[in-house]
C-alpha positions as CSV (number, residue, x, y, z in Angstrom):
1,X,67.0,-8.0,119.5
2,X,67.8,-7.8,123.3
3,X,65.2,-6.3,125.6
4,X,67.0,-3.4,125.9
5,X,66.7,-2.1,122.4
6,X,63.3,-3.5,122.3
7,X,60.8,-0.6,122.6
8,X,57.7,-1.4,124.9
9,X,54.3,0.4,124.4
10,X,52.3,0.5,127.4
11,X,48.8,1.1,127.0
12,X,47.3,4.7,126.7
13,X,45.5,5.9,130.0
14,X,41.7,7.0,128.4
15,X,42.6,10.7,128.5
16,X,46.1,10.3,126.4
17,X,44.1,8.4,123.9
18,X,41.2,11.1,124.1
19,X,44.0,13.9,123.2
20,X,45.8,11.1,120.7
21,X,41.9,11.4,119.2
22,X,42.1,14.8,118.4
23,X,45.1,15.5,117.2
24,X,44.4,12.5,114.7
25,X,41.4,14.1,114.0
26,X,42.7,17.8,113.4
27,X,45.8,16.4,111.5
28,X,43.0,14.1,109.2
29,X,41.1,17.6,108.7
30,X,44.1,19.8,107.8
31,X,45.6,16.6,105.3
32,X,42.2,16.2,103.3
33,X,41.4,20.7,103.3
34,X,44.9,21.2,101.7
35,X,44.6,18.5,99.2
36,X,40.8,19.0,98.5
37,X,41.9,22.9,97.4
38,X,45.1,22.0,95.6
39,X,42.8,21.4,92.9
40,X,40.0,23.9,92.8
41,X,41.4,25.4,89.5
42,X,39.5,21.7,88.0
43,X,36.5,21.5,89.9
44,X,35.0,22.9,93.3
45,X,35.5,20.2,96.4
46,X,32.0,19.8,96.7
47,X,31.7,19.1,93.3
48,X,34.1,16.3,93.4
49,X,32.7,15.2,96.0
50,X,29.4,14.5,94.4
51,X,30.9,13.3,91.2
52,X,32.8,10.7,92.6
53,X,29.7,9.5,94.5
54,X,27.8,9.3,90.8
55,X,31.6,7.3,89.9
56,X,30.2,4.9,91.7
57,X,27.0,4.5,90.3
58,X,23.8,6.7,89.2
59,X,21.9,8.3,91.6
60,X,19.0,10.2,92.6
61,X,19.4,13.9,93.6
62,X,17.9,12.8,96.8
63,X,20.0,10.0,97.3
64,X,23.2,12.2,96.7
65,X,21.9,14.7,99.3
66,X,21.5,11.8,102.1
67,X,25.2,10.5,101.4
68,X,26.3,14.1,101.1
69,X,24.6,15.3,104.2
70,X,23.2,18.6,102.9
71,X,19.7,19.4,102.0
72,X,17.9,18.2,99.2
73,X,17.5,21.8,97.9
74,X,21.4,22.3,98.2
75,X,21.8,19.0,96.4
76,X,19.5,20.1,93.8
77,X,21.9,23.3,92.6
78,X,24.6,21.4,93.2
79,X,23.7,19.2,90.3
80,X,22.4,21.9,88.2
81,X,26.0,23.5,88.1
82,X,27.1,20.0,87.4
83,X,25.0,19.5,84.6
84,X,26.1,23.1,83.5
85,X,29.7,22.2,83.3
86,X,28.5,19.3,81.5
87,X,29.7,16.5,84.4
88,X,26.6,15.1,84.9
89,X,23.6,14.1,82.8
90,X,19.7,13.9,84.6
91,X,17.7,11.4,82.6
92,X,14.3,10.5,83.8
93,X,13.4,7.1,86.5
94,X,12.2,4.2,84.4
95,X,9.5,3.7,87.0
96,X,8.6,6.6,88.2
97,X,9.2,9.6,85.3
98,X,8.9,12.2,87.8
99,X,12.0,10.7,89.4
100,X,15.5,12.4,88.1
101,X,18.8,9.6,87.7
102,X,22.1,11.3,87.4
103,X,24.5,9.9,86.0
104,X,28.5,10.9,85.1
105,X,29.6,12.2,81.5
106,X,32.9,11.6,79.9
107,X,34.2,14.7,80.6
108,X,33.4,14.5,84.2
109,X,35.6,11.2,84.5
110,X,38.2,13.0,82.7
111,X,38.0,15.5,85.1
112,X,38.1,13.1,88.4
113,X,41.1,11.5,86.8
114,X,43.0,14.8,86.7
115,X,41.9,15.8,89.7
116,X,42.6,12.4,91.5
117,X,46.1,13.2,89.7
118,X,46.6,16.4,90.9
119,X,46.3,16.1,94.4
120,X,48.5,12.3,94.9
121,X,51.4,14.4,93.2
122,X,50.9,17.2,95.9
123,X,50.6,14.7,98.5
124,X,53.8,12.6,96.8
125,X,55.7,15.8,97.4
126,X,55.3,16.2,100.6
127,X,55.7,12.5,101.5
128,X,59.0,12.4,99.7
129,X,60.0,15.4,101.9
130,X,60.4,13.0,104.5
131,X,63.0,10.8,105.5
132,X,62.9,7.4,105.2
133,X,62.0,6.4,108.6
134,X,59.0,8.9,108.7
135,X,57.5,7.5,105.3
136,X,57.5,4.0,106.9
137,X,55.9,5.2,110.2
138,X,53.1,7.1,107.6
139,X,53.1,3.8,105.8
140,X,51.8,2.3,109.0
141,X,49.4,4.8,110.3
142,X,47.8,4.9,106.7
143,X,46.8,1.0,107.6
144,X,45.8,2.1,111.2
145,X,43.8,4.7,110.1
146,X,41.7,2.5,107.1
147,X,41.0,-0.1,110.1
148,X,40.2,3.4,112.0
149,X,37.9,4.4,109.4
150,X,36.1,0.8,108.5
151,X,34.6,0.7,112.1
């Protein structure tokens, strides 16, 4: 490749990278709304949300709450819907009985699966709207933005 074909990227004075910031971060924000609400007709976001913490492992209600960052009282009805729907299961702490474990059901996997589902096809669809140069560039900035997000 000769020089003159070879495109040169010059750093970013601070208040292009500040703007480059934001518009990442609105972009991010739109991305993860639209595909979080393609699939309320499964579950409610927030309930995913919590369910795939509990994919994870079992937690407390006040443990959710802290990862979540809502209020122990929030996180509370939140997993009494769940348990409801019959996603969740609360079983009592083997060292302290006054302490509630939750814990995932079958059908709430099932219903992460399909959800999981559901939203990689919308987002496969819009991907594969885009030509072929565009994918790659996405193909890039989805590393960029893991490292981004690791920090």
């Amino acid at each position: 490749m000769t020089s003159d074909t070879t495109t040169s990227y010059a750093a970013l004075r601070p208040s292009a990278v500040s703007a480059l910031a934001g518009e990442l971060r609105l972009a991010c924000m739109r991305i993860s709304r639209r595909v979080r609400y393609e699939s309320t007709d499964l579950i409610a976001p927030h309930h995913f949300s919590v369910m795939a913490r509990l994919e994870e492992s079992p937690r407390t209600p006040g443990e959710l709450a802290e990862i979540e960052k809502v209020s122990a009282p929030s996180m509370t009805r939140t997993v009494a819907g769940l348990a409801e729907l019959g996603y969740v299961e609360r079983t009592p702490g083997t060292a302290d009985k006054r302490q509630v474990i939750v814990t995932l059901t079958d059908e709430a996997r099932k219903v992460l699966k399909d959800t999981r589902r559901k939203r990689d096809a919308w987002m496969s669809v819009r991907v594969g709207h885009l030509d072929p140069e565009e994918q790659a560039v996405l193909l890039r900035a989805s590393e960029i933005l893991t490292k981004v997000a690791s920090e």
